[in-house]
N, C-alpha and C positions, 0 to 999 in steps of 0.2 A: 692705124691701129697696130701695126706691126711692130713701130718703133716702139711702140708705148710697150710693148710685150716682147721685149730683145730679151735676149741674152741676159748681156750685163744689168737692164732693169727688174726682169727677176730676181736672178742672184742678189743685187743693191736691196731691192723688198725682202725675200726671204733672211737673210740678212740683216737687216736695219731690224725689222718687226723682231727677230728671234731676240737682239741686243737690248731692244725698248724691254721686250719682256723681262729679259733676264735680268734687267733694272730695278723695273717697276717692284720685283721680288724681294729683291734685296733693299730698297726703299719700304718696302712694306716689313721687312723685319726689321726694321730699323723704328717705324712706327708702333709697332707689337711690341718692341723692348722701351718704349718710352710713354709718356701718356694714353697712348693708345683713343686718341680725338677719331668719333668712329666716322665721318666725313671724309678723309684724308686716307684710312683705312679701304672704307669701301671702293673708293677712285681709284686709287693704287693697285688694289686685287680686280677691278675688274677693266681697269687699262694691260694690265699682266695679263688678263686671258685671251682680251681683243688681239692681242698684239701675239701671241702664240697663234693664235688660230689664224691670224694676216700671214702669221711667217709659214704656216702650214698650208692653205692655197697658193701664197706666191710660190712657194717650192716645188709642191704637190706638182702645177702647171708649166714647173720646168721643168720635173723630173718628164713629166707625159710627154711632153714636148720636144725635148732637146737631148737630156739628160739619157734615159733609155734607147734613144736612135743614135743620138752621135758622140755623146762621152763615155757613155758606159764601152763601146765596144772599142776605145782608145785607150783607155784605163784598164780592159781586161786583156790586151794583147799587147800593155808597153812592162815594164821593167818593176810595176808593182799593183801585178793582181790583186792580192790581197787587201788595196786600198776600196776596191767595191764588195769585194767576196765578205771582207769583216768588216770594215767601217762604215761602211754605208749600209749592209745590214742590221749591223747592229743602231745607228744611227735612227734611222726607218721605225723598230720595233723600240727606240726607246722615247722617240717622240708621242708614239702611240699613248705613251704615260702620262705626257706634260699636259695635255689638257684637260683629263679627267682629273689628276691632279689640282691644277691651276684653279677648276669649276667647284672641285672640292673648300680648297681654300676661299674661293669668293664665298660660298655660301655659309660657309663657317664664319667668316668676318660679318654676313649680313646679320650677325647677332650682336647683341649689345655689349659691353665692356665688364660688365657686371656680368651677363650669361655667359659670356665666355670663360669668366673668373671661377662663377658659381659650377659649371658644367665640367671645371679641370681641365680645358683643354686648349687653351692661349698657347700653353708651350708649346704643345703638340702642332698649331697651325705653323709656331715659329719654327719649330722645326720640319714641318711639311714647307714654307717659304721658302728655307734654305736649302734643301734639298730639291728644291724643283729647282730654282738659279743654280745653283751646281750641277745639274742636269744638264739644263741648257749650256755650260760652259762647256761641259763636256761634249754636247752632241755638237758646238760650233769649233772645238779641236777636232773633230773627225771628219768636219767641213772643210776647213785646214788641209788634213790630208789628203782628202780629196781629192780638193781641188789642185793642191801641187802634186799629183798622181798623174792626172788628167794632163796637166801643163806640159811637165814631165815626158808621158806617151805621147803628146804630138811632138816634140820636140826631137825624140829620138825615134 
């Protein structure tokens, strides 16, 4: 069980699931700017929230785990504190966003193409799609630095 819950296969989950997501999003705005076939709609926004909420316990589980005992206090005593004190703060408080968000968006898609039309608010989800995947982009450059923070402080 241990292997299955290392290290590097957390990170790999947190990780892969945050990438699915932040796909799935931008596929879905992709579908919102075109016929808008609501099948393809609905899979797409609610593979994007699975796939956020996977990347949020495999993280979650590494942060509890690994993260808080043995990186954080590597990263806060090597040559760039500020890689946990802001990025990973901020990182933390902005995921907190993507799945209310994401849940938002599914449930606004569970509506027809027509009620979407009729209600004014297509654009609005397009533009809640796209700012959730640029969210996620963002919070996986602050993984980024992170992690070559972390790398970094064992190394010096």
């Amino acid at each position: 069980m241990e292997i299955l819950l290392s290290k590097p296969v957390l990170v790999g989950l947190h990780l892969g699931f945050g990438i699915i997501g932040i796909d799935a999003f931008l596929w879905l705005l992709g579908e919102l700017r075109g016929k808008a076939r609501r099948k393809p709609i609905v899979i797409t926004a609610l593979v994007g929230v699975l796939s956020f909420f996977g990347s949020w316990i495999a993280g979650g589980y590494y942060y509890v785990t690994y993260y808080g005992n043995f990186v954080r206090p590597v990263i806060k005593e090597g040559l760039a504190p500020w890689a946990h004190n802001i990025m990973m703060e901020t990182k933390e408080h902005i995921f907190l966003f993507i799945i209310p968000l994401a849940l938002t968006i599914y449930f606004a898609v569970l509506l027809t193409t027509e009620e979407l039309e009729s209600a004014g608010i297509r654009k609005t989800v397009m533009y809640l799609a796209a700012y959730v995947a640029l969210l996620g982009l963002a919070i996986g450059a602050m993984g980024f630095m992170i992690s070559a923070a972390a790398r970094w402080g064992a190394v010096n």
